[in-house]
C-alpha positions in Angstrom: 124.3 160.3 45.5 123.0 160.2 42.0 122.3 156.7 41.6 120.8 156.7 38.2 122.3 159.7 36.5 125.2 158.6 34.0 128.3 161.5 33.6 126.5 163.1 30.9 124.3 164.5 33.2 124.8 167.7 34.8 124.9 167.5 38.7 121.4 169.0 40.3 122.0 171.4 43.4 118.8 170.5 45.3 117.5 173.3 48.4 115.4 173.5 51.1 114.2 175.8 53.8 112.9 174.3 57.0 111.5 174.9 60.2 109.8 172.2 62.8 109.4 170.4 59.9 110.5 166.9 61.6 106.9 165.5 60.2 107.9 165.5 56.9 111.6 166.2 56.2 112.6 162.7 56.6 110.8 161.8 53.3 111.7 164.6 52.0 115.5 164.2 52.1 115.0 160.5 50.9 113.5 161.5 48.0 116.4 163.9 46.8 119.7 162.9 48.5 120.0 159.7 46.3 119.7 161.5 43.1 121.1 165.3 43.5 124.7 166.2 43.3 124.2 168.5 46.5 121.4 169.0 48.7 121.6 172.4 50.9 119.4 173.0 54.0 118.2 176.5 55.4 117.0 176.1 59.0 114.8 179.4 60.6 115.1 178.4 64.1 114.2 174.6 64.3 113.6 173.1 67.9 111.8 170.2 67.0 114.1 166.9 65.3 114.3 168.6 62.0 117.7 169.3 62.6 118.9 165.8 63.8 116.9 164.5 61.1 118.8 166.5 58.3 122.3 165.6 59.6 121.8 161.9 59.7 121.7 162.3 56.0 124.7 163.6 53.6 123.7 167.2 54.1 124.8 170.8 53.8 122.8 172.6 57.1 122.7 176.0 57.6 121.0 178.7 59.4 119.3 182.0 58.7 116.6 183.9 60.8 114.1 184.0 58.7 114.2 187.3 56.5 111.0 186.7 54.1 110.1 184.7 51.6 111.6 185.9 48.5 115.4 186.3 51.3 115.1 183.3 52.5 114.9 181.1 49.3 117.5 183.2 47.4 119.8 183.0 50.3 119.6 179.1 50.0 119.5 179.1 46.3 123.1 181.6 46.6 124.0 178.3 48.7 124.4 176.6 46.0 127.6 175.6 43.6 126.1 173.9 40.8 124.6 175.5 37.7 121.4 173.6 37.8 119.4 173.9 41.0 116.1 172.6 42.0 114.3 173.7 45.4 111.8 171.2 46.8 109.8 172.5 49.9 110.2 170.6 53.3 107.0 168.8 53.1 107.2 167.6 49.3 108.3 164.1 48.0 110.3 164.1 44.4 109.2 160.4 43.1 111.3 158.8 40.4 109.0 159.1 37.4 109.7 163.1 37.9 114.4 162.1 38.6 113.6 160.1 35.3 112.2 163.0 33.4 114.2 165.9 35.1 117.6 163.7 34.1 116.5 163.0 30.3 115.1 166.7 29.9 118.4 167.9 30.8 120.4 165.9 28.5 118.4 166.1 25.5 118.2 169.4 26.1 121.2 170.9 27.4 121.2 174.9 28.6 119.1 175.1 25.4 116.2 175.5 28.1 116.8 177.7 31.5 114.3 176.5 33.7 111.2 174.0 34.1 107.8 174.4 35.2 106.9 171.7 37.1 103.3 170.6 38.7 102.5 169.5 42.4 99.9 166.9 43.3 98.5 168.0 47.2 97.7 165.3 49.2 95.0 166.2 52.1 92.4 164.1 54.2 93.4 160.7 52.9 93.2 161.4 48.9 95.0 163.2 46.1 93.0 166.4 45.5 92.4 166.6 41.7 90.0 169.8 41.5 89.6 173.2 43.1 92.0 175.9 43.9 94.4 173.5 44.7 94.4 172.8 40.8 97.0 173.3 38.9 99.7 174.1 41.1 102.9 174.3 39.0 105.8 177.2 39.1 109.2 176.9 38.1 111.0 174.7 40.3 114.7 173.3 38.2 116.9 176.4 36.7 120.0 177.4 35.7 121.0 179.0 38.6 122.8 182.3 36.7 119.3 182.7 34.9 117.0 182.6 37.7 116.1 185.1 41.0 113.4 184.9 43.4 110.6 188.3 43.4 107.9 188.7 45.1 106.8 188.9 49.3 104.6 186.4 50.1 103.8 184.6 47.4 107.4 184.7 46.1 108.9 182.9 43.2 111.3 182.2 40.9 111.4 183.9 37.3 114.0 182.9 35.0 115.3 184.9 31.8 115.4 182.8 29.0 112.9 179.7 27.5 111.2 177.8 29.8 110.1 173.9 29.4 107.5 172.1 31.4 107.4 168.7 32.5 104.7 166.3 32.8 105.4 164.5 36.3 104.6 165.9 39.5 106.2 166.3 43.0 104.1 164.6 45.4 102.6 167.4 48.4 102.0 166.8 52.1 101.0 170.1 53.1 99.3 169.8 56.7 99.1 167.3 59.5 95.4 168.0 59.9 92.4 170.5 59.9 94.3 172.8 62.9 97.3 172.6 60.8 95.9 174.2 58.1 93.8 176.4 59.8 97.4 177.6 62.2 98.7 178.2 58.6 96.1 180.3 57.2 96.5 182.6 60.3 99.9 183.2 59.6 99.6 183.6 55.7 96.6 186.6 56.6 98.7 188.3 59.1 101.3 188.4 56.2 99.1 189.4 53.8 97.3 192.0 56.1 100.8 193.6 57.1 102.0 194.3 52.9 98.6 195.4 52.1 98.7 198.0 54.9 102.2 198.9 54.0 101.1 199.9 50.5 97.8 202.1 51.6 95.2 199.3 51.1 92.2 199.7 52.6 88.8 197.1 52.7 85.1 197.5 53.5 82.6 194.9 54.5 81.0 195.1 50.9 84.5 194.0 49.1 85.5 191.7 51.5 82.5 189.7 51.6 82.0 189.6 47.7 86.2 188.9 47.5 85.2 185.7 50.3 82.2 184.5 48.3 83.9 184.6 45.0 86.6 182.9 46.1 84.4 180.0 47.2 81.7 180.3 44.1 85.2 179.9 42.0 87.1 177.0 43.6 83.9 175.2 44.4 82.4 175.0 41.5 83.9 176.5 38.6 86.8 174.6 39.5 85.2 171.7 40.5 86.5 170.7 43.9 83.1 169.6 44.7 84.5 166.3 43.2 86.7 165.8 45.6 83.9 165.4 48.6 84.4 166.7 51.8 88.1 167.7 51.3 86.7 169.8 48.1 84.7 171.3 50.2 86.5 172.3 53.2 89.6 173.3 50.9 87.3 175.8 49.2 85.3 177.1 52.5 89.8 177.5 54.1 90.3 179.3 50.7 87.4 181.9 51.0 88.2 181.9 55.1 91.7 183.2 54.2 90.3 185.5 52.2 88.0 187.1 55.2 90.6 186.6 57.5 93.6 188.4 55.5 91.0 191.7 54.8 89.5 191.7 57.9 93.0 192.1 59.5 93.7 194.6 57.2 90.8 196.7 58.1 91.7 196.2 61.5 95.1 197.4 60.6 93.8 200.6 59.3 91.2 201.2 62.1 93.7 201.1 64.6 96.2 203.6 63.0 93.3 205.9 62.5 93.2 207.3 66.3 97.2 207.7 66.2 96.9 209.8 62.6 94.0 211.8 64.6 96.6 212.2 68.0 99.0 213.5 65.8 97.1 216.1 63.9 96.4 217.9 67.6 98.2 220.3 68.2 99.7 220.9 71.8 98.1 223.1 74.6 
């Protein structure tokens, strides 16, 4: 491992949660293994060949049920025995313009700097999307371990205590197979959605979740831009404003169904 760090680097725990991800994780793993100190692996339940796949390479593999988001990464990040850590999703690709700049940033800056921000280029329909919702898509990726904890549900992530940095080279993004990939996904991601909303007393009406939908689109579309990136622009903004509908319509849905129970329950016995 760490074929072009020198010892004045300081060694990079690299993790990763996984499940069927036997499309991807292959590249993945070739892109990290080389160049971290250790690379740790949560597995949810695989049944595909993820799990072969990760122990042909040199390989910490573990396995959680999956507990959440926000659980799941900090369980895999408390993995971890090195002070720097860096989590790359299954289906990302770390090129080595971004090793290069993580390796210098840390020795020319030390611990003066707790975490980095770094951007991810999304690859979809046979091109690099460049506009649109999708655009920019950075978050803190490479802490200090000590400073750092995962927050949030859903859209977890990590917030670190101290001065954050940001660097300029991207991770490379792979996110679906195809159209009934991403469409499987965004059924997930609303039933998610749906299910914390409820849990906090949201409600929705046809009026807010149409105008929520349509603004979504109007935004990502054209203020945006992603109507430069052609037909994937286009169909990235229409899955955008789809989630939208899809994650309140399930939550009114939600929320009609629990209305007959509350009414059950008011009535008193004979």
């Amino acid at each position: 491992m760490k074929s072009n760090m020198d010892k004045s680097t300081p060694p990079i725990s690299v993790y990763i949660l996984t499940f069927n991800n036997e499309r991807t994780i292959r590249g993945c793993l070739e892109s990290v293994v080389p160049h971290a100190d250790e690379v740790v692996v949560l597995d949810s339940g695989s049944t595909d060949q993820t799990l072969p796949i990760c122990e042909s390479f040199s390989v910490k593999v573990y396995h959680q049920d999956w507990a959440g988001f926000r659980r799941q990464y900090q369980k895999a990040a408390d993995l971890t025995r090195n002070l720097w850590v860096m989590f790359v999703d299954a289906d990302e690709v770390v090129p080595e313009a971004l090793w290069d700049e993580i390796f210098s940033a840390l020795v020319q800056n030390g611990g003066g700097i707790h975490g980095y921000l770094i951007s991810r280029r999304n690859y979809y329909m046979g091109r690099w999307i460049r506009h649109g919702g999708w655009v920019p898509d950075r978050e803190i990726r490479l802490y200090q371990r000590d400073k750092g904890k995962w927050e949030g549900d859903l859209h977890a992530k990590v917030v670190v205590k101290g001065p954050v940095a940001e660097l300029k080279e991207p991770y490379r993004h792979f996110p679906y197979r195809n159209i009934s990939g991403q469409i499987a996904t965004i059924d997930h991601y609303s039933d998610v959605a749906a299910s914390d909303m409820f849990h906090t007393g949201r409600k929705a009406g046809a009026t807010h979740v149409f105008f929520r939908a349509f603004f979504r689109f109007f935004k990502e579309y054209f203020l945006k831009k992603g109507f430069l990136d052609g037909f994937p622009g286009l169909y990235i903004a229409s899955a955008s404003a789809f989630y939208v509908l899809t994650k309140y319509a399930k939550l009114w849905e939600l929320n009609r169904d629990r209305e007959p129970k509350e009414k059950e329950s008011r009535e008193e016995p004979l």
